[in-house]
KEVEXLUM-61240 format. One record per residue: residue in one letter; x, y, z of N, C-alpha, C in turn. Coordinates in nm, 4 decimals. Layout:
A:X:Y:Z:X:Y:Z:X:Y:Z
...
***
This chain:
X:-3.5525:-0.9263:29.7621:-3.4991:-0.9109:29.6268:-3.3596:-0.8494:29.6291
X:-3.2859:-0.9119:29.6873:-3.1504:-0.8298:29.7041:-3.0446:-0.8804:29.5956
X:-3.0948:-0.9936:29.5264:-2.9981:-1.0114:29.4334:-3.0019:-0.9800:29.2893
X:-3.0966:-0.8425:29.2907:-3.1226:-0.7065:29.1861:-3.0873:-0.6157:29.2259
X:-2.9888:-0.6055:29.0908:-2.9539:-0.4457:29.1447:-3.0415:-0.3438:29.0967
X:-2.9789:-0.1835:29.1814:-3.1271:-0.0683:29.1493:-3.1168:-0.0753:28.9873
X:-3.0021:-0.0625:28.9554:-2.9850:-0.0231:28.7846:-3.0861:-0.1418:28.7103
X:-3.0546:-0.2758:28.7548:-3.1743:-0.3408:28.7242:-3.3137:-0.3450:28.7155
X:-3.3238:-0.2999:28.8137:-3.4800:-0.2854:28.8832:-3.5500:-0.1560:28.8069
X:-3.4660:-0.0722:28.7977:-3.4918:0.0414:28.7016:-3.4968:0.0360:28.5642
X:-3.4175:-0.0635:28.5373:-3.4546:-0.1162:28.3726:-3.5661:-0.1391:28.3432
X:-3.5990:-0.2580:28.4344:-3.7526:-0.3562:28.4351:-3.8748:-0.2744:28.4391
X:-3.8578:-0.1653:28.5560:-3.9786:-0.0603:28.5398:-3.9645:0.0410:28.4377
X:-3.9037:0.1148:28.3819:-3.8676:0.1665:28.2491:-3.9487:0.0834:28.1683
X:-3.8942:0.0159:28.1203:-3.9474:-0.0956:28.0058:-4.0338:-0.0736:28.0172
X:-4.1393:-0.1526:28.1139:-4.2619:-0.1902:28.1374:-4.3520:-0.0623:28.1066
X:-4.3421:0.0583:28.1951:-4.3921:0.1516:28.1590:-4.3968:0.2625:28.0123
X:-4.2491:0.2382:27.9526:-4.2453:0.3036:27.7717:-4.3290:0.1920:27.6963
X:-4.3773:0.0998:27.7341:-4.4432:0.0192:27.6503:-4.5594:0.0399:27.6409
X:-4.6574:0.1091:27.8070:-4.7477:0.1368:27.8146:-4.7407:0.2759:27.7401
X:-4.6503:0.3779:27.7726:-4.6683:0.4718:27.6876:-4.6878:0.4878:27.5522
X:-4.6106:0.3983:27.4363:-4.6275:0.3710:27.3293:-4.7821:0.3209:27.3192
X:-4.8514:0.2349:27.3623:-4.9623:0.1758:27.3671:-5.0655:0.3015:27.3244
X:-5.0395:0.3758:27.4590:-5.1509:0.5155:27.5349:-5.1118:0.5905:27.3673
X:-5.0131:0.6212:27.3699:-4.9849:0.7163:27.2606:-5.0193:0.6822:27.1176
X:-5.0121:0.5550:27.0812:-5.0968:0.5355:26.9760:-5.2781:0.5043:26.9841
X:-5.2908:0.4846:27.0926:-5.4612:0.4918:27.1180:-5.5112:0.6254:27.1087
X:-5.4302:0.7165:27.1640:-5.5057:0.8360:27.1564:-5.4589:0.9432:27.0006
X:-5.3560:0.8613:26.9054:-5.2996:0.9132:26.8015:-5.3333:0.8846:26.6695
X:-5.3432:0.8036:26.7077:-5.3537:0.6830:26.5289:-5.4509:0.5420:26.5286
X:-5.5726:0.5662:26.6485:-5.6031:0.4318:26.6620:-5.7906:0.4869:26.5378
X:-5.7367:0.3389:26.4702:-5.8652:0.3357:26.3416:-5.9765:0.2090:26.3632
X:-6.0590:0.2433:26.2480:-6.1484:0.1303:26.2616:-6.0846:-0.0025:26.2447
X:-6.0057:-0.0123:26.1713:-5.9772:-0.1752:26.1499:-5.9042:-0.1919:26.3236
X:-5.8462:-0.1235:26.3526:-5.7937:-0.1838:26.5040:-5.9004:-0.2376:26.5602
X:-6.0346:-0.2172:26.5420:-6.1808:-0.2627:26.6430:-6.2101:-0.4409:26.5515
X:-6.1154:-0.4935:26.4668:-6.1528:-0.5861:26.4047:-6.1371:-0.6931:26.4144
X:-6.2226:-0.8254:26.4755:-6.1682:-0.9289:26.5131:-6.0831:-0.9799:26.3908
X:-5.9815:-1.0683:26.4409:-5.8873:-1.1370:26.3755:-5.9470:-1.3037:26.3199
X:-6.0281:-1.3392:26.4242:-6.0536:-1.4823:26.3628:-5.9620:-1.5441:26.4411
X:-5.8468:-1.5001:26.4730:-5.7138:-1.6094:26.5967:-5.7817:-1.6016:26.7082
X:-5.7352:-1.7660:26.7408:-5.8464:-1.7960:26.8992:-5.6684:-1.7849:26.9833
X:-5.6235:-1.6450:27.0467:-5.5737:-1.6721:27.1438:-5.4956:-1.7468:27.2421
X:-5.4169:-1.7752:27.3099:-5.3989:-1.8310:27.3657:-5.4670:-1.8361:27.5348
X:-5.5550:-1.7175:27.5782:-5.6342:-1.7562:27.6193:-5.7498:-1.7854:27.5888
X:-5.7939:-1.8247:27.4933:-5.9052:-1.8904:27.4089:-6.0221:-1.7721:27.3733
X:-5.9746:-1.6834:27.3718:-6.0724:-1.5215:27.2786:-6.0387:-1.5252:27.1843
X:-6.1337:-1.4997:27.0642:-6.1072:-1.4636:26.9822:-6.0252:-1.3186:26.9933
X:-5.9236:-1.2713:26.9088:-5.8426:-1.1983:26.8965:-5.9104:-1.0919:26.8344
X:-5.8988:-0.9193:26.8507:-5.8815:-0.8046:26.8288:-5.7999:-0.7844:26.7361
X:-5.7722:-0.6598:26.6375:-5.6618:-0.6478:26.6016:-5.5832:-0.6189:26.6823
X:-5.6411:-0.5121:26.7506:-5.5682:-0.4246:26.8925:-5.5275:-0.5528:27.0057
X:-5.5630:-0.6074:27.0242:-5.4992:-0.7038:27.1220:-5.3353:-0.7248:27.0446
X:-5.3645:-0.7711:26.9524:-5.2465:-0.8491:26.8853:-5.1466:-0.7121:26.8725
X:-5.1839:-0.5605:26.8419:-5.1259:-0.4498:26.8711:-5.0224:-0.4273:26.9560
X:-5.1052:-0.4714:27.0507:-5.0910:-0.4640:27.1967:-4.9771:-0.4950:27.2395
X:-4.9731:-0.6913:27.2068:-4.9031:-0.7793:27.2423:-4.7628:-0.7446:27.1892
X:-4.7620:-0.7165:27.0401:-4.6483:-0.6755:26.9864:-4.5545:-0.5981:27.0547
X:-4.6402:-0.4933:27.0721:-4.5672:-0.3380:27.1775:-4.4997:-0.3927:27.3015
X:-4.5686:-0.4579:27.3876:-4.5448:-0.5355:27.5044:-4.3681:-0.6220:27.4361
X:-4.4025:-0.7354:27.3684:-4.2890:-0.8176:27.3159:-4.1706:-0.6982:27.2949
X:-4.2231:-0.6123:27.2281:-4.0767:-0.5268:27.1493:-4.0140:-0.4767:27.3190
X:-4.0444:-0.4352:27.3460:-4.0193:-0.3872:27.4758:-3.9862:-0.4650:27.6059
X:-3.9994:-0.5840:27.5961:-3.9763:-0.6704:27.7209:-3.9049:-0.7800:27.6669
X:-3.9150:-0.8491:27.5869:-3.8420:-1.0103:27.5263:-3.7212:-0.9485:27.5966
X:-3.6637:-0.9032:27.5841:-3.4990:-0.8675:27.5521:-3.4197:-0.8677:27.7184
X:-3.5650:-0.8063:27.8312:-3.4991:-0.8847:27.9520:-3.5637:-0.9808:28.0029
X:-3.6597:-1.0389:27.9440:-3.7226:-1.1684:27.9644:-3.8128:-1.2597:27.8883
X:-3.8085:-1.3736:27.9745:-3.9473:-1.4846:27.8388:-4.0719:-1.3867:27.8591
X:-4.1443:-1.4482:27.7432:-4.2763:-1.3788:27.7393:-4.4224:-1.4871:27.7846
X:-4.4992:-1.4301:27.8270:-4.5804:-1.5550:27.8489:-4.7468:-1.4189:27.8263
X:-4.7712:-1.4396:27.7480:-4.9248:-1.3517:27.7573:-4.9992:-1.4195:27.6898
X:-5.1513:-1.4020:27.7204:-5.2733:-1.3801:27.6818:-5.3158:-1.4384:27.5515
X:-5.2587:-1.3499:27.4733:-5.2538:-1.3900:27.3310:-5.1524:-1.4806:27.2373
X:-5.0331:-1.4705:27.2826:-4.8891:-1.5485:27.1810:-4.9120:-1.6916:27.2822
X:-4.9170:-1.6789:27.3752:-4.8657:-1.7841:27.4884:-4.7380:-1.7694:27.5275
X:-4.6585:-1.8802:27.5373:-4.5171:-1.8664:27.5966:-4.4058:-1.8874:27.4818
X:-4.3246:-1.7075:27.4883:-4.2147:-1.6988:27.4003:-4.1044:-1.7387:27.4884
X:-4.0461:-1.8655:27.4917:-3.9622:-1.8880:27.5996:-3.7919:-1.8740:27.5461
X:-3.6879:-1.7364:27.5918:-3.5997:-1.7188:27.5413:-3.4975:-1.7583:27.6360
X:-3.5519:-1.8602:27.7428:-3.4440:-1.9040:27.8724:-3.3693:-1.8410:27.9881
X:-3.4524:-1.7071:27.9565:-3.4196:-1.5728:28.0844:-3.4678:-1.5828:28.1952
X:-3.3660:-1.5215:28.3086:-3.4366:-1.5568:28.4410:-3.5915:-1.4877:28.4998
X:-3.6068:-1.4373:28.4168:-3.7431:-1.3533:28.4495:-3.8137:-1.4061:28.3274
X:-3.9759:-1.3840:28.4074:-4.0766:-1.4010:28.2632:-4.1540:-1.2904:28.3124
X:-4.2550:-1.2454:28.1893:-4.3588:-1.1416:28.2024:-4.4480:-1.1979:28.1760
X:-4.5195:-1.1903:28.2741:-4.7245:-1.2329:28.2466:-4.7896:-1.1320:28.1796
X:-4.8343:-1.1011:28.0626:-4.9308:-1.0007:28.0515:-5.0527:-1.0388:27.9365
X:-5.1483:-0.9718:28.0121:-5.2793:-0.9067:27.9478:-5.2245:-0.8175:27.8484
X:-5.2479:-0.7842:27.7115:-5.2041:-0.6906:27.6363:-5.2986:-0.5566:27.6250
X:-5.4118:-0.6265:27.6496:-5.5501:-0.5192:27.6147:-5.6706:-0.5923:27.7866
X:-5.6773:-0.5610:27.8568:-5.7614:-0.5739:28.0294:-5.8617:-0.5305:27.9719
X:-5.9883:-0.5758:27.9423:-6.1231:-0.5594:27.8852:-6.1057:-0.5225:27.7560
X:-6.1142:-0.6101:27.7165:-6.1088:-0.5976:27.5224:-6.2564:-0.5659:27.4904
X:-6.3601:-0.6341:27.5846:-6.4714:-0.5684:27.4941:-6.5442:-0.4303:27.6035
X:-6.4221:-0.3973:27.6705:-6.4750:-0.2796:27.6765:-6.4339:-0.1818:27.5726
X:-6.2940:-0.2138:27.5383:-6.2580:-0.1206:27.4484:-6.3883:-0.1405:27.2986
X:-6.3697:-0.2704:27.2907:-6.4738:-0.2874:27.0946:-6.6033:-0.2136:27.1200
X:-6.6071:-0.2021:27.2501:-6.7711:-0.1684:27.2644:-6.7592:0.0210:27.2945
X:-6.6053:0.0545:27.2948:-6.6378:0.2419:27.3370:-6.6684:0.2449:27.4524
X:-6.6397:0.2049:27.5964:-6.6763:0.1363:27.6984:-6.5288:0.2005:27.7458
X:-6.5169:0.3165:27.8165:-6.3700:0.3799:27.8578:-6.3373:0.3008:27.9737
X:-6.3571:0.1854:28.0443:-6.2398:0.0997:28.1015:-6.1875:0.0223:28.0861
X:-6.0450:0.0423:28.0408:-5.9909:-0.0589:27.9925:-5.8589:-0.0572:27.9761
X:-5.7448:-0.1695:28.0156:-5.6310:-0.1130:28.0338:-5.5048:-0.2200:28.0144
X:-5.3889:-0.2120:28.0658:-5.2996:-0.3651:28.0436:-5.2574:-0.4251:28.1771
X:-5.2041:-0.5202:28.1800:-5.1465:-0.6067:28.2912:-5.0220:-0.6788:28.2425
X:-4.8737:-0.6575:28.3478:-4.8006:-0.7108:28.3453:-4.7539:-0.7469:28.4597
X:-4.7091:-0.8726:28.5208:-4.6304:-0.8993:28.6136:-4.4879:-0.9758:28.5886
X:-4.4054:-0.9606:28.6709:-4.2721:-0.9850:28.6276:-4.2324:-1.1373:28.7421
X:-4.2536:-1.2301:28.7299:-4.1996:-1.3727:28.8158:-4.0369:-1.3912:28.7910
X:-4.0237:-1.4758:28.9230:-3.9086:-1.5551:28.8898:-3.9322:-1.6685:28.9721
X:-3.9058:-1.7864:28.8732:-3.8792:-1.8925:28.9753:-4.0482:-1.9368:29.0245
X:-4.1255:-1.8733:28.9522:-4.2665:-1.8847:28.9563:-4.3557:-1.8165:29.0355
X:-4.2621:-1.6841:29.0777:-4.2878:-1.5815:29.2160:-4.3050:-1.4811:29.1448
X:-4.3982:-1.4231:29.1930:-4.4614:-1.2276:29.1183:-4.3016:-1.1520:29.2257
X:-4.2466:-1.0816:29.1544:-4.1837:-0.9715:29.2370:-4.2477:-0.8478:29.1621
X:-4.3284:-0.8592:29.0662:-4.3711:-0.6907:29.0518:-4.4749:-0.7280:28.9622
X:-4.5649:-0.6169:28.9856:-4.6982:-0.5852:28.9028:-4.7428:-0.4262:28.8854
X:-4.7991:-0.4420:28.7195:-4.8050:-0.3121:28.6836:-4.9313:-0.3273:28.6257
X:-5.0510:-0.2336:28.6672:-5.2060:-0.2230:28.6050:-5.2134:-0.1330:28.5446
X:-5.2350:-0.1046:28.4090:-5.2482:0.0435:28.3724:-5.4236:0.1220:28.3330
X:-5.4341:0.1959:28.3986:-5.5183:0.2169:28.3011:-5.5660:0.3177:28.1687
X:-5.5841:0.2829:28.0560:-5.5140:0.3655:27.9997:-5.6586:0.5031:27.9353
X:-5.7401:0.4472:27.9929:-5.8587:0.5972:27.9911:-5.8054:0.6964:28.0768
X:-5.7643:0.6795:28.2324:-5.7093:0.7511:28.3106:-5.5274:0.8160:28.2945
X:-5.4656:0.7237:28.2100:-5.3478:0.7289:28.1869:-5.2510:0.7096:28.2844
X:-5.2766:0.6307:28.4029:-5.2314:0.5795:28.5459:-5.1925:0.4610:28.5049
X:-5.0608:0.4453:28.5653:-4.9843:0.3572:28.5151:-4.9528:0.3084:28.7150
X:-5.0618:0.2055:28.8171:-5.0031:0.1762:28.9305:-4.9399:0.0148:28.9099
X:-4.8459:0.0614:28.9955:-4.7188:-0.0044:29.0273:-4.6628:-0.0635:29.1599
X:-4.6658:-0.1741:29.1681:-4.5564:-0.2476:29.2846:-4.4096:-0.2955:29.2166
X:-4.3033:-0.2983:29.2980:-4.2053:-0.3897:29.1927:-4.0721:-0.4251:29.3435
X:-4.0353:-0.5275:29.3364:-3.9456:-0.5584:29.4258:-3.9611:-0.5447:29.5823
X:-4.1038:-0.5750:29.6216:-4.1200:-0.5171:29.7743:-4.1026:-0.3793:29.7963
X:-4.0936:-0.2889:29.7200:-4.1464:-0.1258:29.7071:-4.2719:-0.1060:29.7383
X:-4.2915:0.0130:29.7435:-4.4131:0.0751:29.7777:-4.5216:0.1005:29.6821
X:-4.6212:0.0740:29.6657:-4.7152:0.0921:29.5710:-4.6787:0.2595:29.5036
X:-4.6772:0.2817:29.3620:-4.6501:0.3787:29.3011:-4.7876:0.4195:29.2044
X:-4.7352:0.5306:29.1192:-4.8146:0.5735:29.0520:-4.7785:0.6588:28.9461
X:-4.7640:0.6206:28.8317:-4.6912:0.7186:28.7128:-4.8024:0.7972:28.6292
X:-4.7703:0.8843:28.5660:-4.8554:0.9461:28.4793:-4.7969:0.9076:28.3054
X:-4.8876:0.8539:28.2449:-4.8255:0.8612:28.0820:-4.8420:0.9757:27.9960
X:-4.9362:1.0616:28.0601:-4.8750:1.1967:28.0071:-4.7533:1.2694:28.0031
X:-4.6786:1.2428:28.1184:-4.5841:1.3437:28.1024:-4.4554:1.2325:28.2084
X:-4.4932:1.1357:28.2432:-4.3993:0.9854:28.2623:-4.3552:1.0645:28.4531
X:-4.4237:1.1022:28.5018:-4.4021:1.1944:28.6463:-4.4583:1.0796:28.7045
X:-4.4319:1.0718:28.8306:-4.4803:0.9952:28.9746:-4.5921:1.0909:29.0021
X:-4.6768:1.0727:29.0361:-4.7983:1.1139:29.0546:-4.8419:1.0966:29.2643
X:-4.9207:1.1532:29.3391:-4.9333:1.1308:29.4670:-5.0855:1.0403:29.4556
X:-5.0683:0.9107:29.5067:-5.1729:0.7996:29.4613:-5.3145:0.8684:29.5890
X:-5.4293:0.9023:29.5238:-5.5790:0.9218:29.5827:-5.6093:0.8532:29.5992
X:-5.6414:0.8318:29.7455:-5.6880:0.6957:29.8379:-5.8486:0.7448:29.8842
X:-5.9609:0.6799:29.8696:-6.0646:0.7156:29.8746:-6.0881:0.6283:30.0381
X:-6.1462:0.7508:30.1063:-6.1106:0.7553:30.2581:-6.2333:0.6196:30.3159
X:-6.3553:0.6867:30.2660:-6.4628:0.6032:30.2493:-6.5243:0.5482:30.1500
X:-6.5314:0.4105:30.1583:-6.5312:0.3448:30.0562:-6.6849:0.3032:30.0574
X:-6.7562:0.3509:29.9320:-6.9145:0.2924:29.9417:-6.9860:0.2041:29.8620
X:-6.8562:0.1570:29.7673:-6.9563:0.0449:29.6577:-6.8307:-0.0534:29.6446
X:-6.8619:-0.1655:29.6037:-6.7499:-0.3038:29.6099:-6.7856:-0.3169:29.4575
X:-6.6956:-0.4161:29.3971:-6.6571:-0.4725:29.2682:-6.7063:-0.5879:29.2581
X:-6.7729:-0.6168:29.1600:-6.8155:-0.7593:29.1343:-6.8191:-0.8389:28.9953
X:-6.6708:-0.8726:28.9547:-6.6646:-0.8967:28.8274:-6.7796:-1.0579:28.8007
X:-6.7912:-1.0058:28.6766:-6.9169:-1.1401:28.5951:-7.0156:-1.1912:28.7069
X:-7.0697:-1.0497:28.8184:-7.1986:-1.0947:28.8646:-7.3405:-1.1271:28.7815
X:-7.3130:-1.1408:28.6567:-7.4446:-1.2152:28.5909:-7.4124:-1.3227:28.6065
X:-7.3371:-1.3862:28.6687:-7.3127:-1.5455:28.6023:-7.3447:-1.5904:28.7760
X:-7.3951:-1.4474:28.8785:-7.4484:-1.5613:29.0014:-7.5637:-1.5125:29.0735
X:-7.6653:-1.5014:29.0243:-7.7536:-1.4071:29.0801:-7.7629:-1.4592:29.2178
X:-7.6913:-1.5618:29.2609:-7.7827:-1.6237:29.4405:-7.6933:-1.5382:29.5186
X:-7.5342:-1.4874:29.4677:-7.4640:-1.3593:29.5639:-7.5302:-1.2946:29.5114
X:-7.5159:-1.2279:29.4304:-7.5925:-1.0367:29.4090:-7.7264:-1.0937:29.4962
X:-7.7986:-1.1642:29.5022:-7.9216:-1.1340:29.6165:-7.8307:-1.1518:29.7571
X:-7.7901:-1.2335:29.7501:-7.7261:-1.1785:29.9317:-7.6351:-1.0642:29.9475
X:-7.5917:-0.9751:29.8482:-7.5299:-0.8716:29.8699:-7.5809:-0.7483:29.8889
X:-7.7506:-0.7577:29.7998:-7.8419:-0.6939:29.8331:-7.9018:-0.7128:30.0030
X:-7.9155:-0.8256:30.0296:-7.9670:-0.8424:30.1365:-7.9045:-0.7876:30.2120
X:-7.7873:-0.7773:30.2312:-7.6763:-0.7035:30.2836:-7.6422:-0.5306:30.3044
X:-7.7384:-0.4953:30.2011:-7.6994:-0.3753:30.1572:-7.5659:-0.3510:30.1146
X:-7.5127:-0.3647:30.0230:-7.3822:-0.3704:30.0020:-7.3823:-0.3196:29.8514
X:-7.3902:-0.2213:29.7719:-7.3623:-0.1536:29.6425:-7.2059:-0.2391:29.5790
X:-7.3044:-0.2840:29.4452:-7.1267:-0.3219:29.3705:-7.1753:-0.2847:29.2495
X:-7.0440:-0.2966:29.1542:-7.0416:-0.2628:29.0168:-6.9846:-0.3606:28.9029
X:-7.0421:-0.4222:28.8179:-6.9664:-0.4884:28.7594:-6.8788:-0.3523:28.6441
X:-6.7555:-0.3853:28.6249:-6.6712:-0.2869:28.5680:-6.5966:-0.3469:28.4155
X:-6.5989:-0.4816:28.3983:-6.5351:-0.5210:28.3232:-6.4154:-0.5434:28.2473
X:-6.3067:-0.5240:28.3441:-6.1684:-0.5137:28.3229:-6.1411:-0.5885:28.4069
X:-6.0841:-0.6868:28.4593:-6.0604:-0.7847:28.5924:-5.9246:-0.7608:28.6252
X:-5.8102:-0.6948:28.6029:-5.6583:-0.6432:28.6589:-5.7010:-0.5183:28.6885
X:-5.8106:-0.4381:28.6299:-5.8258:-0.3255:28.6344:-5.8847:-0.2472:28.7835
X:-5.9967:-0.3804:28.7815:-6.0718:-0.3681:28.9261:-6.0201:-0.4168:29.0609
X:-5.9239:-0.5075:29.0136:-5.8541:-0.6112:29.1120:-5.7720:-0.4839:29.1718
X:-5.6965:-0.4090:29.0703:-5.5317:-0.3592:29.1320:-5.5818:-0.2423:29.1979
X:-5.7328:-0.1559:29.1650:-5.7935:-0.0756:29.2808:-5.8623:-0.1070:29.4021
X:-5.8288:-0.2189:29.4311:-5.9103:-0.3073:29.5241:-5.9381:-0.1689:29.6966
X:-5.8012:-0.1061:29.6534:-5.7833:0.0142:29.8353:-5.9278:0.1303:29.7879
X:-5.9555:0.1692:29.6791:-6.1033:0.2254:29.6994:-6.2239:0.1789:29.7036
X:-6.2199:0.0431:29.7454:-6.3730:-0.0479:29.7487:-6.3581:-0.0964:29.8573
X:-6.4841:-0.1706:29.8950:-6.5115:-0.2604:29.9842:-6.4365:-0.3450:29.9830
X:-6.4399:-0.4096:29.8533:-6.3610:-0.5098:29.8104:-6.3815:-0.5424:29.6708
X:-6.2984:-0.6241:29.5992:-6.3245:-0.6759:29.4804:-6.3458:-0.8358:29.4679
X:-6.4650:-0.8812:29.3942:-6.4764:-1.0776:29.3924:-6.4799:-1.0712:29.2557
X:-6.4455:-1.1589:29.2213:-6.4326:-1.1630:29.0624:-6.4272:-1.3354:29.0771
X:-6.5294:-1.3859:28.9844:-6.6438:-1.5107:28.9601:-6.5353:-1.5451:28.8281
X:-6.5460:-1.6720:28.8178:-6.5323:-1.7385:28.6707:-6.4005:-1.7805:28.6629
X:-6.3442:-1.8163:28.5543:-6.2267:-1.8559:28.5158:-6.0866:-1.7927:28.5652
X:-6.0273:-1.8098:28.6758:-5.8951:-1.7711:28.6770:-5.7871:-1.7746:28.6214
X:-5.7529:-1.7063:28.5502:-5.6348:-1.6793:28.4798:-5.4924:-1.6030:28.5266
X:-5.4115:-1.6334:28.4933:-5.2528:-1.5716:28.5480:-5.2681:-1.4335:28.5395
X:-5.3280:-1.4504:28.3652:-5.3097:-1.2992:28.2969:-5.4103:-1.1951:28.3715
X:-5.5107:-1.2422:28.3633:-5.5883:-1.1766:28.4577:-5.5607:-1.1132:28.6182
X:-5.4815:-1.2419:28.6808:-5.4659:-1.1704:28.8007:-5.3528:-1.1247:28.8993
X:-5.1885:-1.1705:28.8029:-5.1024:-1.1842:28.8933:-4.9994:-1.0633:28.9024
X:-5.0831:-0.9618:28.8375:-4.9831:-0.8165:28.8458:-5.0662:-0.7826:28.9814
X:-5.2064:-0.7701:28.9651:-5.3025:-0.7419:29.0824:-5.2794:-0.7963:29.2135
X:-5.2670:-0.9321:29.2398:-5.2178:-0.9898:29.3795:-5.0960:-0.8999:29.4300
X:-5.0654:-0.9206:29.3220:-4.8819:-0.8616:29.3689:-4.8895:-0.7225:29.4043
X:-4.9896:-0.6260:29.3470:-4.9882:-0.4664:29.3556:-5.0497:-0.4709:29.5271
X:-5.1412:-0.6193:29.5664:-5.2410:-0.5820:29.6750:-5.2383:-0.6844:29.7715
X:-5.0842:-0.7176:29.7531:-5.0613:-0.8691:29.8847:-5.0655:-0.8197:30.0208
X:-5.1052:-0.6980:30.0543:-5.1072:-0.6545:30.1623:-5.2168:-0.6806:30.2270
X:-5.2993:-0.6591:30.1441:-5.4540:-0.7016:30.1839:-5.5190:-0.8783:30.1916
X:-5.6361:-0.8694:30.3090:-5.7030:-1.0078:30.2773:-5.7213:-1.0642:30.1501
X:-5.6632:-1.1942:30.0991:-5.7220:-1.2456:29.9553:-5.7239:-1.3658:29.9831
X:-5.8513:-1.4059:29.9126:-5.9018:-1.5681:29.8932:-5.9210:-1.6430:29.7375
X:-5.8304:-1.7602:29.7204:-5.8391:-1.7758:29.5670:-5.8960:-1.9106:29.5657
X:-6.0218:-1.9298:29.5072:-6.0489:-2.0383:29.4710:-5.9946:-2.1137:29.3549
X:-6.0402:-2.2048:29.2923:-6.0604:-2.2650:29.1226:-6.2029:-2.1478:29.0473
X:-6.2802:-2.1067:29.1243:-6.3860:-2.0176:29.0583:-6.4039:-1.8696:29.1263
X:-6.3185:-1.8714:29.2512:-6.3554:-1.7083:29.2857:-6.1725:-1.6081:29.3355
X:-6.1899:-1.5082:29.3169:-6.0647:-1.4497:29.3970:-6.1621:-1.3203:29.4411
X:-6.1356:-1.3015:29.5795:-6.1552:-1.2137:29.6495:-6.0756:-1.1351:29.6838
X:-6.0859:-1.0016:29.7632:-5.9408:-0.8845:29.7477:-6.0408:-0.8406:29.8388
X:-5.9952:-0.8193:29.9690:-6.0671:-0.7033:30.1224:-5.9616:-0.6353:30.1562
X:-5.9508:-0.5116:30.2360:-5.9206:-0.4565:30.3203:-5.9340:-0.4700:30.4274
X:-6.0723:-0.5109:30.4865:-6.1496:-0.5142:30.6172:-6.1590:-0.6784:30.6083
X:-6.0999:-0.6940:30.7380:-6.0999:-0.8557:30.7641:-6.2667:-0.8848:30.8036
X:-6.3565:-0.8059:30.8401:-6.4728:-0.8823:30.8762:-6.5539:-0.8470:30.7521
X:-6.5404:-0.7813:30.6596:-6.6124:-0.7788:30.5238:-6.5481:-0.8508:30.4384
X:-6.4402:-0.8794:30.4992:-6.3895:-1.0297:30.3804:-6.4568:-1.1777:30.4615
X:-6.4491:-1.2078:30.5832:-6.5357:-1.2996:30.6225:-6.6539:-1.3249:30.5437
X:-6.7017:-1.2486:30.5796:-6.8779:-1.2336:30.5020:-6.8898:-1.2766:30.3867
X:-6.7589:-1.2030:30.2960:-6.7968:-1.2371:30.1669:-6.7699:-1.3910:30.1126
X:-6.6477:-1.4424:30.1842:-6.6034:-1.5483:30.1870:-6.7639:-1.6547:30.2295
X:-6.8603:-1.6261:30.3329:-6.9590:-1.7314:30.3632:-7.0246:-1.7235:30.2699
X:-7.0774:-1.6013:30.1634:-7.1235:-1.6021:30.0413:-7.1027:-1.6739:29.9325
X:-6.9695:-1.7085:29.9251:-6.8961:-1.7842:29.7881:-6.9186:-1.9150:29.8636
X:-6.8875:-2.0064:29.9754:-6.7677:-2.0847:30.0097:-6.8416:-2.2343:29.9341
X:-6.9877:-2.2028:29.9127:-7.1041:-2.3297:29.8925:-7.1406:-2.3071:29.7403
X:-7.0317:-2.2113:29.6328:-7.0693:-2.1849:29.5048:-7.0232:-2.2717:29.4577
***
């Protein structure tokens, strides 16, 4: 990424992150019942709409259009002919939030040219705002008080992620068979972009951009396998094998 400058690069993460702050700060300030209210708008990824999603999206737009197209979740693609676009999730488990269900958070990644150079997962129960951006080092902000934070790496890792394991009971029995503890969590950027304190993360079903391309980008370091129906995220190359013979006949 050498043909960004820092002043640039510092814009882009600025942005990205006062947007999450605005978000955090009205969730924990001013957020009411009608925000919990579906809209009746089917999305542009085909959900019915939240108010709070559409909240969301707004905050995101005010804050990003201006150095790039928009492409999220809900509006689809605001295309203003800028060399950058932003992928984002506005609201990462919407029905965790409708349901009072504290995980739940946003996703943005920043492309060019159809390439992730940065991804940002937030979550906003924890108020952790992690971060990759330009081949940098994985980061970690606080939206309390907007500080770099020292990222907690969980040394031993004892339970794996398994987004929409109802939809396969023939893995969850071989994972049992396995002995292998997972959790379904219900945020899919959320679980993806912590992928370094698990076993690993598989996440079943529909792949989406929005869903996953701040996350790849936060965790290209690690083993990943992307189907049309599965994405996988390891650390450990022989517990990503395994999991891979589990999926490969789904």
């Amino acid at each position: 990424m050498n043909n960004i400058t820092a002043f640039d690069k510092k814009t882009f993460i600025e942005a990205v992150i006062l947007a999450n702050k605005e978000l955090h700060t009205y969730i924990n300030t001013n957020l009411s019942s009608k925000d919990y209210e579906y809209t009746n708008i089917i999305g542009f990824g085909g959900d019915n709409s939240l108010k709070m999603d559409l909240l969301a999206e707004n905050i995101f737009i005010k804050h990003l259009e201006k150095l790039g197209n928009i492409y999220s979740e809900e509006c689809g693609l605001l295309n203003t002919n800028k060399e950058y676009t932003f992928i984002i999730d506005p609201l990462d488990g919407s029905n965790n939030f409708y349901s009072n269900l504290p995980y739940y958070g946003t996703s943005v990644a920043i492309q060019k040219d159809g390439i992730t150079v940065a991804g940002f997962v937030t979550n906003l129960i924890s108020s952790l705002v992690t971060y990759k951006a330009f081949d940098e080092e994985i980061k970690q902000i606080s939206l309390i008080d907007l500080k770099e934070i020292n990222i907690k790496e969980v040394k031993k890792t004892k339970i794996a992620i398994f987004e929409r394991a109802y939809k396969y009971p023939e893995i969850c029995e071989k994972l049992n068979e396995n002995n292998i503890k997972f959790r379904t969590l219900g945020a899919v950027a959320l679980s993806l972009s912590d992928t370094r304190n698990y076993e690993f993360v598989l996440y079943a079903g529909e792949i989406r951009i929005f869903d996953i391309a701040a996350s790849m980008y936060i965790c290209n370091d690690f083993f990943i396998h992307k189907t049309d129906k599965f994405l996988l995220i390891c650390k450990n190359k022989d517990k990503f094998e395994l999991i891979k013979e589990f999926i490969k006949e789904k």
